[in-house]
Structure formats: structure tokens, C-alpha cells
N, C-alpha and C positions, 0 to 999 in steps of 0.2 A: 104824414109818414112817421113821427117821431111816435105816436098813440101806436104803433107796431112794433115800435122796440123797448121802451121804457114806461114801467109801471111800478116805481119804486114806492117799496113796503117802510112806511114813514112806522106805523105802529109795530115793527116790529120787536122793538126795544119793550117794552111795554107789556106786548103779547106773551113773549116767549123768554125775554130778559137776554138774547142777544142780538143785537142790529145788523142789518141788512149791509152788505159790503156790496161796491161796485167788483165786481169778477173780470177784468180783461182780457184775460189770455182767452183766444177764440171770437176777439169781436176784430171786424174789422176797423181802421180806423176811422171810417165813415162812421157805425155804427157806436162806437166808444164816444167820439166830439157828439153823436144824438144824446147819449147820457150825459156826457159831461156840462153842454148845455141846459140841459132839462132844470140844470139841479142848481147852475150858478145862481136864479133868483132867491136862493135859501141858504146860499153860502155866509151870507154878515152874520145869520143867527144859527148857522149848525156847523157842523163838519161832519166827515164821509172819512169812510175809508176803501181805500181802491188797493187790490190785489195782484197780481201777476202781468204789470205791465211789461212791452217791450219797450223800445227805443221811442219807436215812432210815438208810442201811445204818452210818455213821458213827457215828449218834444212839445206836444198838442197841450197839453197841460201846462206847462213853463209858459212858452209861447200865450197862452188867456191869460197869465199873468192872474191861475190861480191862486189863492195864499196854499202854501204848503208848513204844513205844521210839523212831520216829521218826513223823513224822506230816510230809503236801507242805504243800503253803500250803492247796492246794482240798479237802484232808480227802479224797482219792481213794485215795492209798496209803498204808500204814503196814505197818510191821513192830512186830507184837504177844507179846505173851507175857514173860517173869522169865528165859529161859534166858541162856548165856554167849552176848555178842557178842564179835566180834574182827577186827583185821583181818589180813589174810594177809600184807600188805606195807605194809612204813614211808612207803612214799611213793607219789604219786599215779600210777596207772598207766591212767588214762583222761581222755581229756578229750575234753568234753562242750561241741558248740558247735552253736548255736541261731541262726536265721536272726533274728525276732522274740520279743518277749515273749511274744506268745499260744501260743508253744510250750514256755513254762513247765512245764506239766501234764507233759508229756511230758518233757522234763529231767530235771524231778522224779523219775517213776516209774523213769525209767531209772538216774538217782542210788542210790535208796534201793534198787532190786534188786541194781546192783552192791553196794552197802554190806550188804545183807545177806548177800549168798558170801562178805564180808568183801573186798572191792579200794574202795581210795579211790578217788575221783575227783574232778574238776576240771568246771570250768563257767566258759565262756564264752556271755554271754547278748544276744541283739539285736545279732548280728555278722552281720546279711543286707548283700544286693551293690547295695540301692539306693544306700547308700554305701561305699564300698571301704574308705576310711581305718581303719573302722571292725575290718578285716580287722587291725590291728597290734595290736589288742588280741586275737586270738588268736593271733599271732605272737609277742607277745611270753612269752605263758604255754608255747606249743611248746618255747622256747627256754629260758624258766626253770626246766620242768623235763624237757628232753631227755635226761638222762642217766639215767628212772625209767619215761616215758611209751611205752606198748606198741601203743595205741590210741586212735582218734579216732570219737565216733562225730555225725554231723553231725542234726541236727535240721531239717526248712524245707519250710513252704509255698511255697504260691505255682506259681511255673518253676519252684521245687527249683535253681537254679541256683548256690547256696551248697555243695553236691555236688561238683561238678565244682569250685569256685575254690576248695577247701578242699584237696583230693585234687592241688592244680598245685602244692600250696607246702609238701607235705610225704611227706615218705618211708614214713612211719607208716599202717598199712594204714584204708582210711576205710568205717564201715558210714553206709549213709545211710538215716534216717528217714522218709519224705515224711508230715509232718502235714497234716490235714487244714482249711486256713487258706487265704483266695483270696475269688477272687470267679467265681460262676455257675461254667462247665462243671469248673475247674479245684478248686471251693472246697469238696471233698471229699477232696481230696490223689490226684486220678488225676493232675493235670500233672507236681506234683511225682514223684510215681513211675513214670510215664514219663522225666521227665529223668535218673532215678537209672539206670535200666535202660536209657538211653540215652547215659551220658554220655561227653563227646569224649574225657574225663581217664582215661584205661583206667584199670580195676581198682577201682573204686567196686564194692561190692554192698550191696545193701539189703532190708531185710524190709520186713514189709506195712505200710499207710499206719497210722500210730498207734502202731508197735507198737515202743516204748521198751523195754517188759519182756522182747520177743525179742531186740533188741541188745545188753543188758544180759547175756544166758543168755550168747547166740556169742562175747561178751567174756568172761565167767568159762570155756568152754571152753576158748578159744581160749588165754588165761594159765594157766589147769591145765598145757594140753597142754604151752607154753613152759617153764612151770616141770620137770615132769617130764623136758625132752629136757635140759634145764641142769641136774638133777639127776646123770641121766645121761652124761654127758658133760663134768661141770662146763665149764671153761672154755674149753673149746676151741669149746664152742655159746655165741654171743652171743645175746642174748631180745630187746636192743633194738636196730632197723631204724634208727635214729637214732644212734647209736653211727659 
């Protein structure tokens, strides 16, 4: 039974430069404890990372008395397993700015995906445009660590209009999130991702409504690709747009 559910892509890291996550949401938890068994005999030497658990799927994990290496607030994401963590780079090389709190979750997931390809990151939280002021507090983190920062990736319900004012005030290329936070037609995150795919601040792009863990991937691509051309070329290729 378990050779019909689980076929985990070990070369994926390798192949394409970024790893295969366990995906929960939509497994039953029969089906989830078949992955999560598959994989315990590799847990001393690797770690995993698992995506949009519920409760139950959480419980089932605690409960094996898996090692958990990082865990969100909502018990949604973690990266599991005893193998070597690390990070690639000394200093923060994303920053993570969120409209409201209730896009927390999503922060999270996006946080702990970068940290496991091993890139730190930065968090800016409850920076939306019903009040602007509020914008100097990611302003001032852009500026503190402008000389490390490669990426921006923006979080936000609603209008999504934290998109486009994020994208006015910085050089640094921006992927935009549209969560799914609002009210009635829009409180699915379609407003927000029509704004992202509409917006006036040219050069925004963004992946689908929720989807933190894919921002996270096109970020670890996207600094592979920078590191390798700076490899390459040493210094004559600069990696930060901010520079």
C-alpha cells in the first residue's frame, strides 16, 4: 500500500536546486503517517520539510516523537528530522513584509521554507497602507540591512495594495503574495491578486493566492542563480540591486 502513495524525489535538491516538501493539506491522515513513516528511516541523516498541516497531522508527528527543528506558531509548518542544518549566508538576504497579522501563517511558511535551503530572512509584520507611517518600519530594516538584502517578498490581503507601495520605495526586486484575508468578493485573496497582476509600480510578480512556499522556492532559485553568476565572475557581477 505505501508504493501508491509515496515516491519521495530525494534528487530533487540537486536536479533543480530546490527540495521536495512534504505538502499535507488534502492528505488524509492515514495517508500523511504513510509519508511520514516512509521517511523516519532517513531522519538521523536529513530533514524534511512539511507544509500546511492540520491539527490531527501535527498530533501524528509530536506523538512519533519526531525531532522537530523548527515548528510556525499554528503548528502548520515545520522542518523535521536529526540531519545537518545550515545557512548559506551570514546575513539576511530577504525581507518579509506583511500587510496584517492574519498573514502571519503565511510569513511563517515562507520564513521556515527559506531557512530550510538555508537563506535567512527578515520579517516585517502589520506594515498594510491603512496606515502609511507604519511603512518606516520596513524602511527602516531595507536600510539596515541594504548592503546583504537581494529580495522582498510582500504578503497582503485585502486591495493587495501594499504590492505596489512596497515595489515604489525600493530597488530590490518584489514577489507579491495576495493572501487570502478581506471581506465578501475580494475575502479569498482574488482582489489582492488582481492587484499584484495589475499593479501601476511596474515589475511586481507574484505567485498564486496563499502561496508562501512558492515565493520562498523562486527566492532560493533566484540567489543560487546570483551566487553562481558572482561565483563566476567574481566581482566584476554585483548580486545586490541596492548597492
Amino acid at each position: 500500500m505505501e508504493d501508491q502513495f509515496v515516491n519521495y524525489d530525494e534528487d530533487r535538491q540537486s536536479r533543480i536546486g530546490v527540495a521536495e516538501a512534504i505538502f499535507a493539506e488534502g492528505k488524509t491522515l492515514e495517508e500523511f503517517a504513510i509519508v511520514l513513516d516512509s521517511l523516519v528511516p532517513l531522519m538521523n541523516d536529513k530533514t524534511f520539510l512539511v507544509t500546511r498541516m492540520n491539527r490531527d497531522h501535527f498530533n501524528y508527528l509530536s506523538n512519533k516523537g519526531i525531532p522537530v527543528r523548527m515548528l510556525d506558531t499554528n503548528q502548520r509548518t515545520a522542518i523535521i528530522g536529526s540531519g545537518q542544518m545550515r545557512m548559506l549566508y551570514d546575513a539576511p538576504q530577504v525581507l518579509i513584509i506583511s500587510g496584517g497579522t492574519s498573514d502571519l501563517s503565511i510569513v511563517e511558511e515562507t520564513s521556515i521554507t527559506l531557512s530550510y535551503h538555508g537563506i535567512p530572512s527578515i520579517h516585517a509584520v502589520d506594515i498594510g497602507v491603512a496606515n502609511l507611517e507604519r511603512l518606516k518600519i520596513a524602511l527602516k530594516k531595507l536600510n539596515e540591512h541594504r548592503s546583504s538584502l537581494k529580495l522582498v517578498i510582500a504578503v497582503a490581503g485585502f486591495e493587495g495594495a501594499l504590492f505596489s507601495v512596497i515595489n515604489s520605495i525600493t530597488r530590490l526586486p518584489v514577489v507579491a503574495v495576495p493572501s487570502p484575508q478581506g471581506y465578501g468578493l475580494g475575502g479569498r485573496g482574488e482582489a489582492a491578486m488582481l492587484s499584484a497582476l495589475q499593479s501601476c509600480s511596474a515589475g511586481v510578480v507574484t505567485v498564486n493566492i496563499g502561496n508562501g512556499f512558492g515565493a520562498a522556492l523562486f527566492a532560493s532559485k533566484l540567489l543560487g542563480h546570483l551566487s553562481s553568476l558572482q561565483n563566476e565572475f567574481g566581482s566584476v557581477f554585483s548580486v545586490n540591486p541596492e548597492s
